[in-house]
Backbone as CSV, one residue per row, in Angstrom:
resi,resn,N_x,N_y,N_z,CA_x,CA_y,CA_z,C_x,C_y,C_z
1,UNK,-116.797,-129.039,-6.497,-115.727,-129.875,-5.956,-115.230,-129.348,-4.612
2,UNK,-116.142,-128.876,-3.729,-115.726,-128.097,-2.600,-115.515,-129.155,-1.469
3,UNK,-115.817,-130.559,-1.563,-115.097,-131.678,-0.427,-113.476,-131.942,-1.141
4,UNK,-113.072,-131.841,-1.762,-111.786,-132.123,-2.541,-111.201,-130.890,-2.313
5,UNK,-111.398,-129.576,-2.329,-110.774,-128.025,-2.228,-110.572,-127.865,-0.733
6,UNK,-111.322,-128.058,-0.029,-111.593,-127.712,1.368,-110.075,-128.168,1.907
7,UNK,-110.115,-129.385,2.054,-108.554,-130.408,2.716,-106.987,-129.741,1.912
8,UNK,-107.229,-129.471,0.433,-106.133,-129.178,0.021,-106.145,-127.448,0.592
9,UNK,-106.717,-126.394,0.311,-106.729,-125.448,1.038,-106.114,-125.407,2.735
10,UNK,-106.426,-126.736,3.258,-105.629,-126.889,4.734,-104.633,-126.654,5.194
11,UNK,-103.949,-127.391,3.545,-102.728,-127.830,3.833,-101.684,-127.325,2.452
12,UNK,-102.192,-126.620,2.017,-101.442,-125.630,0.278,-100.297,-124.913,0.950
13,UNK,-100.580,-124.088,2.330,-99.774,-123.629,2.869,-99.037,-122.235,2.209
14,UNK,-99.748,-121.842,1.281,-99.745,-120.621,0.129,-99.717,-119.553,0.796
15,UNK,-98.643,-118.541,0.746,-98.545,-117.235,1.372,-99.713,-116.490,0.532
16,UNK,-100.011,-116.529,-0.910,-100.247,-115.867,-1.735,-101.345,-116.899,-2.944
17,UNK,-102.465,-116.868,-2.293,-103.315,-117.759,-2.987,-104.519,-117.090,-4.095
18,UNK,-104.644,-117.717,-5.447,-105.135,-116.746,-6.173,-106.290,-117.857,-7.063
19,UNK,-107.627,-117.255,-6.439,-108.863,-118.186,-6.891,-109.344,-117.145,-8.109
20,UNK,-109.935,-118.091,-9.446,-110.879,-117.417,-9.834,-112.484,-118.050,-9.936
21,UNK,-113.466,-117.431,-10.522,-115.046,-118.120,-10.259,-115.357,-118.002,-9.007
22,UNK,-114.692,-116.993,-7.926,-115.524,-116.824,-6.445,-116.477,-116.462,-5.977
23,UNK,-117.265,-116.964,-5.912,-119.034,-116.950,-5.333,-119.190,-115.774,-4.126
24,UNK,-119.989,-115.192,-3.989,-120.235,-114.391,-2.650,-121.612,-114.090,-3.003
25,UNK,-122.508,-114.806,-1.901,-123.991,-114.192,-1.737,-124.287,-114.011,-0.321
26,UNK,-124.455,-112.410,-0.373,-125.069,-112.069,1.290,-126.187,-112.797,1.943
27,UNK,-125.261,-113.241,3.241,-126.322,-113.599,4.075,-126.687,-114.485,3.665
28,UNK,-125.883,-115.378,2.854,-126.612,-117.064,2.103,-124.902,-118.335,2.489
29,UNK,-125.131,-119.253,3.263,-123.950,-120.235,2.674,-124.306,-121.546,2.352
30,UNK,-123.923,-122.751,2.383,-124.265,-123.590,1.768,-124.080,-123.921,0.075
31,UNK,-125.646,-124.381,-0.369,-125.223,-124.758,-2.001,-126.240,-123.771,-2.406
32,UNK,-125.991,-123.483,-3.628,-126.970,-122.721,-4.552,-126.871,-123.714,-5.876
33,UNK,-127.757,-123.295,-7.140,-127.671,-123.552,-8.081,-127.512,-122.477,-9.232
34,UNK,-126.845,-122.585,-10.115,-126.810,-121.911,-10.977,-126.880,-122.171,-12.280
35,UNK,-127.638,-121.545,-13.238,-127.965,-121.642,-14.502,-127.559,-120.537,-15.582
36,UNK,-127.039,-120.912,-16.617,-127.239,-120.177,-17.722,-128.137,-120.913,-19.475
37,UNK,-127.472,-120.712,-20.319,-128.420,-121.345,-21.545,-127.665,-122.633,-21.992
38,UNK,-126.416,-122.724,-21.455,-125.389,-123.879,-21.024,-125.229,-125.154,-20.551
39,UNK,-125.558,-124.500,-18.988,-125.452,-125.112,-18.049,-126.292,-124.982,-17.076
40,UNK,-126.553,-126.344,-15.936,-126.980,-126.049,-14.867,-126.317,-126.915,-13.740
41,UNK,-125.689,-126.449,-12.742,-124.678,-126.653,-12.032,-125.146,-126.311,-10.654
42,UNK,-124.682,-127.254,-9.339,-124.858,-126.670,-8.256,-123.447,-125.572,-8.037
43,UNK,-123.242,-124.714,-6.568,-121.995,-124.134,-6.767,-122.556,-122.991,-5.681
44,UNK,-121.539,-123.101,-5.020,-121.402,-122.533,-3.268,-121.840,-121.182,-3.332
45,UNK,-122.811,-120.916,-2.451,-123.596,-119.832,-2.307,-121.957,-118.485,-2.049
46,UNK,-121.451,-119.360,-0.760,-120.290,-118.225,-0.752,-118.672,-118.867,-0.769
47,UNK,-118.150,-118.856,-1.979,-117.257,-119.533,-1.392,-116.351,-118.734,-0.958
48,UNK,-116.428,-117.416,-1.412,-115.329,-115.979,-0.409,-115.359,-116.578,1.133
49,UNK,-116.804,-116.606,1.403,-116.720,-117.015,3.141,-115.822,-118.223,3.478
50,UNK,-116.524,-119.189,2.369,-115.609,-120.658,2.354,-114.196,-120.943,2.882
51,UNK,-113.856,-119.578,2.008,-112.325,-119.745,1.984,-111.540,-119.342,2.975
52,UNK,-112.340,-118.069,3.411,-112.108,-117.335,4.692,-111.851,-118.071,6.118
53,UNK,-113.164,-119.369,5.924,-113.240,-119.361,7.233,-111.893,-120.827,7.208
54,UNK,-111.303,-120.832,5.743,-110.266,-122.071,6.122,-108.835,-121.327,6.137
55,UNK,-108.579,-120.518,5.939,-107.410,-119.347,6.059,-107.266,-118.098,6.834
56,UNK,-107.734,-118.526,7.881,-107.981,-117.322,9.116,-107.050,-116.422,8.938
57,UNK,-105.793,-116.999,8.826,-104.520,-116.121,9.071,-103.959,-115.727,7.624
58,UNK,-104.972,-115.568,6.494,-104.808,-114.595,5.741,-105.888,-113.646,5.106
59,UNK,-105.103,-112.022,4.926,-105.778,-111.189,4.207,-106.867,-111.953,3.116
60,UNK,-108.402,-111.653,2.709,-109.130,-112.453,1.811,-109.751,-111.013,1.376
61,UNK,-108.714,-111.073,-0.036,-109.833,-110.046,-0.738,-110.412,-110.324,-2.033
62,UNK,-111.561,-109.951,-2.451,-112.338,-109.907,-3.468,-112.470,-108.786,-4.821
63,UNK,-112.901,-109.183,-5.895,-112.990,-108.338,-6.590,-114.119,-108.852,-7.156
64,UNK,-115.782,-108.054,-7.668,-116.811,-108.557,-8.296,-116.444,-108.565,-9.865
65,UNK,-116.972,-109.400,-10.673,-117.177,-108.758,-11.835,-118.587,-108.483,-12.719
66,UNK,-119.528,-109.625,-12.000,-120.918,-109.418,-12.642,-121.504,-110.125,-10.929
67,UNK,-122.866,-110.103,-11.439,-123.976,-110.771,-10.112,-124.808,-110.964,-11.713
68,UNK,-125.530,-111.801,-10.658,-126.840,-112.517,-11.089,-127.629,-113.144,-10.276
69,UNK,-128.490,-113.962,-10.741,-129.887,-114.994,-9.926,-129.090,-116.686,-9.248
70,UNK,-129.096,-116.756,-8.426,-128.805,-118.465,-8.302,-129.803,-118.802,-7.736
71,UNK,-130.532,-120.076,-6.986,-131.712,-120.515,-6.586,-131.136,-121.143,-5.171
72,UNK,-131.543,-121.572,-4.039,-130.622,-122.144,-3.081,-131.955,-123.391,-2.870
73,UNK,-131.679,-123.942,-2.292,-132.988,-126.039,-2.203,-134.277,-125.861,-2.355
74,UNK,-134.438,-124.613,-1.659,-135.620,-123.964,-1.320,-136.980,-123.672,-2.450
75,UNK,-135.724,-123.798,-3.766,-135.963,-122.663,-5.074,-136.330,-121.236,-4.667
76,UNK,-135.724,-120.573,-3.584,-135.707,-119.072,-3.818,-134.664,-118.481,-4.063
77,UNK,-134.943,-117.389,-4.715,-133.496,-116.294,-5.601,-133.185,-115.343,-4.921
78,UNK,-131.790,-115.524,-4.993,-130.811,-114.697,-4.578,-129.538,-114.039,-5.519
79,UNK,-129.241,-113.072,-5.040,-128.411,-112.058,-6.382,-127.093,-112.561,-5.513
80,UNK,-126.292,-113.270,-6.786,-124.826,-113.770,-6.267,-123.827,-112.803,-7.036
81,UNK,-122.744,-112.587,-6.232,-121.784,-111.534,-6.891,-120.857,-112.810,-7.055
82,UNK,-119.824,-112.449,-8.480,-118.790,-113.802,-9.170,-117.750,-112.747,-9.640
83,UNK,-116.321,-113.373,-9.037,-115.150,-112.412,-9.298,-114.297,-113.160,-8.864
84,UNK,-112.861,-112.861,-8.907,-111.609,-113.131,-8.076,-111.252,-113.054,-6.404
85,UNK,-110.217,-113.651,-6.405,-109.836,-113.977,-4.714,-108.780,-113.867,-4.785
86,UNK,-108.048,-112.737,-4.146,-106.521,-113.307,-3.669,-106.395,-113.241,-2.123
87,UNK,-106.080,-114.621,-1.494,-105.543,-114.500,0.005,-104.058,-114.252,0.264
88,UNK,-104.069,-112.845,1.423,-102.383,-113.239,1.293,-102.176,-113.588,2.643
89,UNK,-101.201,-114.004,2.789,-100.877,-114.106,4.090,-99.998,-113.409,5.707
90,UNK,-101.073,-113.420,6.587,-100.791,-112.238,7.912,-99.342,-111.775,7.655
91,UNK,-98.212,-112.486,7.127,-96.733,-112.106,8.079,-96.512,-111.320,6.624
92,UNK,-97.085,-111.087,5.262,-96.611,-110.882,4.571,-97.248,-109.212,4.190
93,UNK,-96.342,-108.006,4.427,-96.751,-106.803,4.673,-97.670,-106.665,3.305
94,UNK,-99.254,-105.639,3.480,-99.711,-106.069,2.284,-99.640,-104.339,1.815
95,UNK,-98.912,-103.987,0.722,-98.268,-102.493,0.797,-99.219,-102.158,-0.570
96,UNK,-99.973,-102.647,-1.291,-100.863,-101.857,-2.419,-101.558,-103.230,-3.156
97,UNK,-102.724,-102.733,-3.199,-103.825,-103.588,-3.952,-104.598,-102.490,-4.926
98,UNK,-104.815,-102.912,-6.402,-104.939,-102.842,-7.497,-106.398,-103.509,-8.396
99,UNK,-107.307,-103.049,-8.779,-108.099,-104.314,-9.429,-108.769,-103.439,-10.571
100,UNK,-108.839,-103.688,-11.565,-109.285,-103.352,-13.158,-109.843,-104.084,-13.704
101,UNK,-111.361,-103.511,-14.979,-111.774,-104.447,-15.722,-111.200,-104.903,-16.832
102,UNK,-110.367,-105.965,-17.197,-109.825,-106.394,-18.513,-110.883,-106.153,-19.724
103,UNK,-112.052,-107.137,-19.726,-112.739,-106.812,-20.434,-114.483,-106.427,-20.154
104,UNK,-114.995,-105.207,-20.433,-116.047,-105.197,-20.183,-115.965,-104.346,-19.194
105,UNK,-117.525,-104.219,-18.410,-117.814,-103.310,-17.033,-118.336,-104.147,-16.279
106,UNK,-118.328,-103.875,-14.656,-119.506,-104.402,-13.574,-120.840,-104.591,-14.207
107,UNK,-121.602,-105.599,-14.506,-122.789,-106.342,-14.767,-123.927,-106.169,-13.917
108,UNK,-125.152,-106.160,-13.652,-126.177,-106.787,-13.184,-127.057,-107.878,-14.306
109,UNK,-127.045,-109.042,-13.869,-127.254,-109.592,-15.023,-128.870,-110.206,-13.983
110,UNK,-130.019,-109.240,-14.207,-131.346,-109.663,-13.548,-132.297,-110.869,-14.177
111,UNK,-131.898,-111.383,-15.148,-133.134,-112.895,-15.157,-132.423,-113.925,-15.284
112,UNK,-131.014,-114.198,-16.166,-130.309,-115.287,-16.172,-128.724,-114.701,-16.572
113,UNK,-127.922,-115.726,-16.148,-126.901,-115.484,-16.356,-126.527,-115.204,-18.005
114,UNK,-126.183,-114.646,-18.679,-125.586,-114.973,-20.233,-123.951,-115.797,-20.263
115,UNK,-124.070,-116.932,-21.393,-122.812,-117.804,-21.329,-121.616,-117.365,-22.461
116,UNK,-122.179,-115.626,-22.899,-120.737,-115.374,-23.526,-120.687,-113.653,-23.260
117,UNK,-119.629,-113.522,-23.545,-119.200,-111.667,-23.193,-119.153,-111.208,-21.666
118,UNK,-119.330,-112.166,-21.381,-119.181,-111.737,-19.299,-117.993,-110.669,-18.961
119,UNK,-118.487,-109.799,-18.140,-117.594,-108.871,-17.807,-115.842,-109.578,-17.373
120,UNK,-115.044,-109.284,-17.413,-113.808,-109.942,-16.397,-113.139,-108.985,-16.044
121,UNK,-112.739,-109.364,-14.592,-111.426,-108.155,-13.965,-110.302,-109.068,-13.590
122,UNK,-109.149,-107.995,-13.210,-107.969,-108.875,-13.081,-107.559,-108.053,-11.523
123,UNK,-107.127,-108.434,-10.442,-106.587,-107.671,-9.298,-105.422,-108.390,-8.938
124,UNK,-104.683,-107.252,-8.371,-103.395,-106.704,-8.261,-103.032,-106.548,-6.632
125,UNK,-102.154,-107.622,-6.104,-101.852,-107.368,-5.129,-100.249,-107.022,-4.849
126,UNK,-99.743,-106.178,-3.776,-97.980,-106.154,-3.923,-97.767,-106.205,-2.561
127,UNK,-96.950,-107.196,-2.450,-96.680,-107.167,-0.748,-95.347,-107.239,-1.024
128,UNK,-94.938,-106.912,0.755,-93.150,-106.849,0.735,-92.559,-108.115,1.342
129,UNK,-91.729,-108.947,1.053,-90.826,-109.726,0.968,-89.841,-109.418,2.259
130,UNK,-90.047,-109.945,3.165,-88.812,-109.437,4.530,-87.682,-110.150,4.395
131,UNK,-88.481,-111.314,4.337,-87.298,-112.668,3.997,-85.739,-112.279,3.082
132,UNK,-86.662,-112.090,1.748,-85.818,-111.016,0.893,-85.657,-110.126,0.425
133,UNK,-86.194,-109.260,1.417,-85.695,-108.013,1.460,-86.730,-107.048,-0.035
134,UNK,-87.379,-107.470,-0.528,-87.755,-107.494,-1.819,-89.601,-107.284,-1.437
135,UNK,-89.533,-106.347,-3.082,-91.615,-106.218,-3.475,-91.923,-107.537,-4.362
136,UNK,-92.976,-107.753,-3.881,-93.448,-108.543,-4.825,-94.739,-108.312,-5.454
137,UNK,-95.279,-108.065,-6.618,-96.556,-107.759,-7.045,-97.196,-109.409,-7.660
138,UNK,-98.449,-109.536,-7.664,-99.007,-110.520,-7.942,-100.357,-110.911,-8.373
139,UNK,-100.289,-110.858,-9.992,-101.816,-110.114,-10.729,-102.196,-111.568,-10.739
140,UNK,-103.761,-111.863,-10.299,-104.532,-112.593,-10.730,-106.066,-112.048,-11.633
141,UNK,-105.833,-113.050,-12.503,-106.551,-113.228,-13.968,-107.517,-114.157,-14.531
142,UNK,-108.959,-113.853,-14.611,-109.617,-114.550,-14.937,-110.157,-113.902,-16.705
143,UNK,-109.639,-114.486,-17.566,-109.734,-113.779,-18.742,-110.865,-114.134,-19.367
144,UNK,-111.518,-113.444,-20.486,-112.987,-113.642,-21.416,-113.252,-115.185,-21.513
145,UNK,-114.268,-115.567,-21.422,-114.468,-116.731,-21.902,-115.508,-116.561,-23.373
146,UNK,-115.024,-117.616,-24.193,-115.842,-116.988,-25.023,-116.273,-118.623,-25.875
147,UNK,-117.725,-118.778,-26.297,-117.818,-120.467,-26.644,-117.449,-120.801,-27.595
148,UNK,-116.711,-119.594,-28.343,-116.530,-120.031,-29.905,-115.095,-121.052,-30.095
149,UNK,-114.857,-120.416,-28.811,-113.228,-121.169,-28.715,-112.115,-120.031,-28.057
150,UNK,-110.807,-120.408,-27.903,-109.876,-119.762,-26.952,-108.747,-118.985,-28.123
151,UNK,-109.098,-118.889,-29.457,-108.520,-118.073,-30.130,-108.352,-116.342,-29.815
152,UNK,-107.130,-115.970,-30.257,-107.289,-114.404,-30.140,-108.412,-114.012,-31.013
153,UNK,-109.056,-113.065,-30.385,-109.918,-111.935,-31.660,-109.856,-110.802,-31.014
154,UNK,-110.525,-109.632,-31.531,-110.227,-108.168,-31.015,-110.405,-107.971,-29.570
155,UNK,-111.261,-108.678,-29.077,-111.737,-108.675,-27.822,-110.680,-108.873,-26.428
156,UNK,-110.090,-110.326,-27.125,-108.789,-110.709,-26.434,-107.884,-109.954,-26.596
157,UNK,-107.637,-108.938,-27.773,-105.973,-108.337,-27.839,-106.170,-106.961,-27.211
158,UNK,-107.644,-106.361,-26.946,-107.637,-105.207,-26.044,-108.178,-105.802,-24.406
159,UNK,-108.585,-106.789,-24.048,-108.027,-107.030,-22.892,-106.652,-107.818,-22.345
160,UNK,-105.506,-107.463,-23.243,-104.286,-107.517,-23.280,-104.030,-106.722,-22.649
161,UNK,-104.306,-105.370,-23.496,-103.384,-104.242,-23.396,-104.159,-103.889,-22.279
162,UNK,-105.646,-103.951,-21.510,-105.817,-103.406,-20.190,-105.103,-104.450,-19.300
163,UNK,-104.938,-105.640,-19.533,-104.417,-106.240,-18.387,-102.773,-105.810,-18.672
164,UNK,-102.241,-105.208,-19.359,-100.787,-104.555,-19.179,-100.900,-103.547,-18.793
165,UNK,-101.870,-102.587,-19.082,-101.986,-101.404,-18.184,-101.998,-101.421,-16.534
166,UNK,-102.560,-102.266,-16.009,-103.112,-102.694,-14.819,-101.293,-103.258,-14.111
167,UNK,-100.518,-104.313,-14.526,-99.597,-105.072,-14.037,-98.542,-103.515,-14.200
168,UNK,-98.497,-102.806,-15.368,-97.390,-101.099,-14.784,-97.646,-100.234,-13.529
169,UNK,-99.558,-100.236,-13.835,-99.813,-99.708,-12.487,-99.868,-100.255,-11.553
170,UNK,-99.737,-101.169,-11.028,-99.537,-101.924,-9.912,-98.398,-102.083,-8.842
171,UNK,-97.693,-102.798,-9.841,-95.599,-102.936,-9.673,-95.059,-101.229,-9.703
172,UNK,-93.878,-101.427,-9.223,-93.186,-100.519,-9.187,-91.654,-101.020,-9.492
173,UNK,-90.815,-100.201,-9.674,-89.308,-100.426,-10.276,-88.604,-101.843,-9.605
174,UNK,-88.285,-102.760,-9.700,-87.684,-104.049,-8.940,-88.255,-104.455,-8.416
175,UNK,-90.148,-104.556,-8.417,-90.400,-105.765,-8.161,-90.616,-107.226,-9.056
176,UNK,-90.596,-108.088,-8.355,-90.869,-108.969,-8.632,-91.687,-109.197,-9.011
177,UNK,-92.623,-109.947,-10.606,-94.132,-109.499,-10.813,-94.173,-111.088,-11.596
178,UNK,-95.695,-111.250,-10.817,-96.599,-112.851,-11.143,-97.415,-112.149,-11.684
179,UNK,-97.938,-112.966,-12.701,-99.273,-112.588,-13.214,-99.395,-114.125,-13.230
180,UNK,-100.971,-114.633,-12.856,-101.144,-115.862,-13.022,-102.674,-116.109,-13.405
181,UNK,-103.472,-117.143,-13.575,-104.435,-117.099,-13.470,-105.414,-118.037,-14.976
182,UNK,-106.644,-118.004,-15.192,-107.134,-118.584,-16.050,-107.468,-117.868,-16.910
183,UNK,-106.376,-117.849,-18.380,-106.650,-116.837,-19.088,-107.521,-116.792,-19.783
184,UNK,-108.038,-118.555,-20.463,-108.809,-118.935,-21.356,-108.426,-118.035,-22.711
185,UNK,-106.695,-118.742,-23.185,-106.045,-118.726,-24.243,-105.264,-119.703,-24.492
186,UNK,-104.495,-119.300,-26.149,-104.242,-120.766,-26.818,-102.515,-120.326,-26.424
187,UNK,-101.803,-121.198,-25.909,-100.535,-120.648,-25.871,-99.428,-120.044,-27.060
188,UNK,-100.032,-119.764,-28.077,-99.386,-118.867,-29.275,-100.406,-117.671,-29.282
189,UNK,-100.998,-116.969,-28.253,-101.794,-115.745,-28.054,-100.815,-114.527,-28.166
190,UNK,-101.204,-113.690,-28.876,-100.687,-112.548,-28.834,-100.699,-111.890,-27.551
191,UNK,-101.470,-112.396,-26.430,-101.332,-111.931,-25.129,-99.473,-111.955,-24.508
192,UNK,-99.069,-113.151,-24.513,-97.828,-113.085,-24.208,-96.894,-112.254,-24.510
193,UNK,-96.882,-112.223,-26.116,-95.613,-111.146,-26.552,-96.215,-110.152,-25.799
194,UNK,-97.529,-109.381,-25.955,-97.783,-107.626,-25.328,-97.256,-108.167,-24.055
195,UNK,-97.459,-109.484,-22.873,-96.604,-109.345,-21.317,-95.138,-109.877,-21.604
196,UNK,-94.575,-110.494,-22.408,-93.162,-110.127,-22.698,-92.622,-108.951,-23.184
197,UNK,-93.322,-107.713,-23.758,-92.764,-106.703,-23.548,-92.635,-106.130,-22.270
198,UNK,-93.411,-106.499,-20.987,-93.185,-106.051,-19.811,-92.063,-106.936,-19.546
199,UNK,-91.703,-107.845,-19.655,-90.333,-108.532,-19.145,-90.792,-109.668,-18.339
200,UNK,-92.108,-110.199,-19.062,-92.998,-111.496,-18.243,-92.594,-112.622,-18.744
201,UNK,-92.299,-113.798,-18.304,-91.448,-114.828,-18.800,-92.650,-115.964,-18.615
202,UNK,-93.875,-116.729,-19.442,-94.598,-117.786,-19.424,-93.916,-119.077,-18.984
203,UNK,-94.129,-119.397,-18.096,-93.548,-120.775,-17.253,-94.616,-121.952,-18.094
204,UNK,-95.238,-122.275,-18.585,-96.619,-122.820,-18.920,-96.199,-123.574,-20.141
205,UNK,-96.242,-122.667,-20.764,-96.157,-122.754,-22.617,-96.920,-123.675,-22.878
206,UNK,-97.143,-125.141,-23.957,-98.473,-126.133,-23.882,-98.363,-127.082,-23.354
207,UNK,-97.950,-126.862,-21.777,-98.632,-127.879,-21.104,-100.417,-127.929,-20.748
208,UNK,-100.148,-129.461,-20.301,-101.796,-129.726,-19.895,-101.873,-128.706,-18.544
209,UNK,-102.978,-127.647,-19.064,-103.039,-127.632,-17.355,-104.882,-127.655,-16.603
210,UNK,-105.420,-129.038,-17.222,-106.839,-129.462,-16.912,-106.461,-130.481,-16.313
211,UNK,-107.860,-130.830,-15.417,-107.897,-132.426,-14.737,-108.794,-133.554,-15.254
212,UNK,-108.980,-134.381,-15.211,-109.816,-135.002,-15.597,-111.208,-134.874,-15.506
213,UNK,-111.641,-133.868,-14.705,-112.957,-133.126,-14.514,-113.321,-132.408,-15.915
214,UNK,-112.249,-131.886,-16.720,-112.576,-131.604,-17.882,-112.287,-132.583,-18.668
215,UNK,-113.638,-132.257,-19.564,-113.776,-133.864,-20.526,-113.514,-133.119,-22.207
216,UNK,-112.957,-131.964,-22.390,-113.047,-131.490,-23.443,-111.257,-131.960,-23.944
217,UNK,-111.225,-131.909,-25.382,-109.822,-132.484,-25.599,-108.510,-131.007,-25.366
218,UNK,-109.501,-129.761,-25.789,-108.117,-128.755,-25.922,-108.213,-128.317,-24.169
219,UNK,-106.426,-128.760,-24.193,-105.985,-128.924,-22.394,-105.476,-127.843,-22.187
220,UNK,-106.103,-126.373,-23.024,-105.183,-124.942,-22.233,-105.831,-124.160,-22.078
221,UNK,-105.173,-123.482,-20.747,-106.350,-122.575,-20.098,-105.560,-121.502,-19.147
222,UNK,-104.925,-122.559,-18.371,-104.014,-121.694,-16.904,-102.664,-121.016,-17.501
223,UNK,-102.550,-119.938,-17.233,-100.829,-119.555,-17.144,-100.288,-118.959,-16.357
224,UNK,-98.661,-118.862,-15.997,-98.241,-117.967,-14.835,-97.179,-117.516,-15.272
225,UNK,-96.952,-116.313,-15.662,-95.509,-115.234,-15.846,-94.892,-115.008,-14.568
226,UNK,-93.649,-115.261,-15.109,-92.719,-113.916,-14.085,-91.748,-113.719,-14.535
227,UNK,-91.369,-112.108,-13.833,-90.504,-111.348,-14.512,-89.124,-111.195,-14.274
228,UNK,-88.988,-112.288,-13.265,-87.268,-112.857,-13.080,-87.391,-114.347,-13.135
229,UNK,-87.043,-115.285,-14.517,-87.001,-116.766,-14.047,-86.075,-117.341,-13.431
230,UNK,-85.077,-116.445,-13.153,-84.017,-117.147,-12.068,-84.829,-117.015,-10.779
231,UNK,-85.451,-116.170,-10.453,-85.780,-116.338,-8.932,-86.668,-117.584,-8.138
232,UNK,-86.869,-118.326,-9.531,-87.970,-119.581,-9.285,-87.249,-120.675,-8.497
233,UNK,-87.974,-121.141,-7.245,-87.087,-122.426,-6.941,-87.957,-123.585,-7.571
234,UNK,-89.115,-123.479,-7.638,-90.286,-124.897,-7.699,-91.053,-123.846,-8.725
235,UNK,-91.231,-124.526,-9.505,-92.938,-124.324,-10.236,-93.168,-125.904,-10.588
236,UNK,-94.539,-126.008,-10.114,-95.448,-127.491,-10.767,-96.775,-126.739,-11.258
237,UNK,-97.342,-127.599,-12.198,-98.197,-127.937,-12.474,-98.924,-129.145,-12.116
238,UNK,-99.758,-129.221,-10.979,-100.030,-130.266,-10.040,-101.134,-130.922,-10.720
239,UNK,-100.469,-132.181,-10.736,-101.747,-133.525,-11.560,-102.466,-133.646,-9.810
240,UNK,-102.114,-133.993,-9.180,-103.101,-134.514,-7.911,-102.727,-133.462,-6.651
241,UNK,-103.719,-133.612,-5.885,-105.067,-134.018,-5.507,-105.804,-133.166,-6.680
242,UNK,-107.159,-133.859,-7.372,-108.086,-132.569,-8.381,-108.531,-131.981,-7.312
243,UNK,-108.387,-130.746,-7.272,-109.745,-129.773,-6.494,-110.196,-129.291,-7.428
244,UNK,-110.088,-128.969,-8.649,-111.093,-127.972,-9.983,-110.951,-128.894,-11.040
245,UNK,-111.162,-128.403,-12.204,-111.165,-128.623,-13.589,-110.089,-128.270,-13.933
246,UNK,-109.245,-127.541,-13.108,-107.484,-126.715,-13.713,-107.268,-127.622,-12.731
247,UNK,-105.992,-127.605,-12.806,-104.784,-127.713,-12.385,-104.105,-126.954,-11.528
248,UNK,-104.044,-127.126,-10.292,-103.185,-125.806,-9.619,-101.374,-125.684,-10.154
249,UNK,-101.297,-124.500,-9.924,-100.188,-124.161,-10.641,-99.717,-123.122,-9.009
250,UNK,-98.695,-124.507,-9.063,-97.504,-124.153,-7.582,-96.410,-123.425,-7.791
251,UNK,-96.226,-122.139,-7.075,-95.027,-121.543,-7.533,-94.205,-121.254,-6.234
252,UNK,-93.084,-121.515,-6.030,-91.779,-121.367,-4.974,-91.660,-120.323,-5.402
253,UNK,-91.029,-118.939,-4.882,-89.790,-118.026,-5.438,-88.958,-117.766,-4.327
């Protein structure tokens, strides 16, 4: 959906933008294809560059979590690295970046992709607030996917506790702390209470947050904490324009 992402990216106007599923293959742009035992999907050789080259005027950093094979028109193979994105933006001082594996390790995955147990990381950015005077930390999260379904099992409740390890080490005393991202959980997850013991407040709870690009009936996936809900001026959950299968999830503070 990268003619639909491109225009809204123009104009999101996001100090603090947080992608997950980000493509990066050296020295390749355009389309690739990608396969697992799933699926077969086209899907942007780079979209790190993608994004880069539509947000000049912000920081674009990456975090890998696995690589693998994609094919580009040609049918020749190339090893694509797949992880997180957070852009921040030039005016916003960028004072500590953070990134951990929730679940699993760095991958080489050499003949095909596999469609369950994929490594995932979560990264951690904290910039300072001039405006108000204030830190702000801001974890993005791409959590296990798993095909059996979006229930807790052991897997999910110890990449809990690393993705709480990760949001202490990150933040520091009074900041302000987002965690956001695609957790691929059911909103009665034991994930929440372990980030409400950090003092994380779920803005989400069961709303829809898919587009009509997803054709499956269970509509939960995205969530976004924070750890002061007074400081919120706007949160949406945006039905239009679709750029993904989620829903972007707009946050004011």
């Amino acid at each position: 959906m990268f003619d639909d992402l491109a225009p809204w990216l123009d104009a999101c106007g996001a100090d603090v933008l947080c992608l997950q599923e980000v493509t990066h293959t050296p020295g390749l742009g355009g389309w690739t294809r990608f396969d697992d035992a799933d699926r077969s999907l086209p899907q942007r050789a780079n979209l790190l560059g993608d994004v880069r080259a539509r947000l000049p005027r912000h920081h674009g950093l990456f975090t890998a979590s696995d690589a693998g094979p994609v094919q580009d028109r040609q049918q020749g193979f190339h090893r694509q690295d797949f992880g997180l994105a957070t852009f921040v933006g030039e005016t916003l001082p960028l004072v500590g970046v953070r990134s951990a594996f929730v679940h699993g390790a760095y991958t080489e995955h050499r003949d095909r992709w596999p469609n369950d147990g994929r490594p995932r990381a979560a990264l951690a950015v904290r910039v300072h607030d001039r405006r108000a005077e204030r830190f702000v930390t801001v974890v993005n999260l791409h959590g296990l996917r798993d095909p059996r379904g979006k229930a807790d099992t052991p897997a999910r409740r110890a990449q809990a506790g690393r993705l709480a390890d990760l949001v202490e080490g990150a933040r520091e005393d009074g900041d302000l702390t987002v965690v956001c991202g695609d957790f691929n959980l059911l909103p009665g997850s034991t994930t929440f209470a372990i980030l409400a013991d950090l003092g994380l407040t779920d803005l989400v709870g069961g709303a829809d947050t898919r587009t009509s690009r997803y054709p499956k009936p269970l509509r939960h996936a995205s969530y976004l904490l924070v750890s002061d809900p007074g400081a919120v001026e706007r949160f949406e959950i945006a039905t239009a324009p679709e750029v993904s299968d989620h829903r972007a999830l707009v946050l004011d503070l």
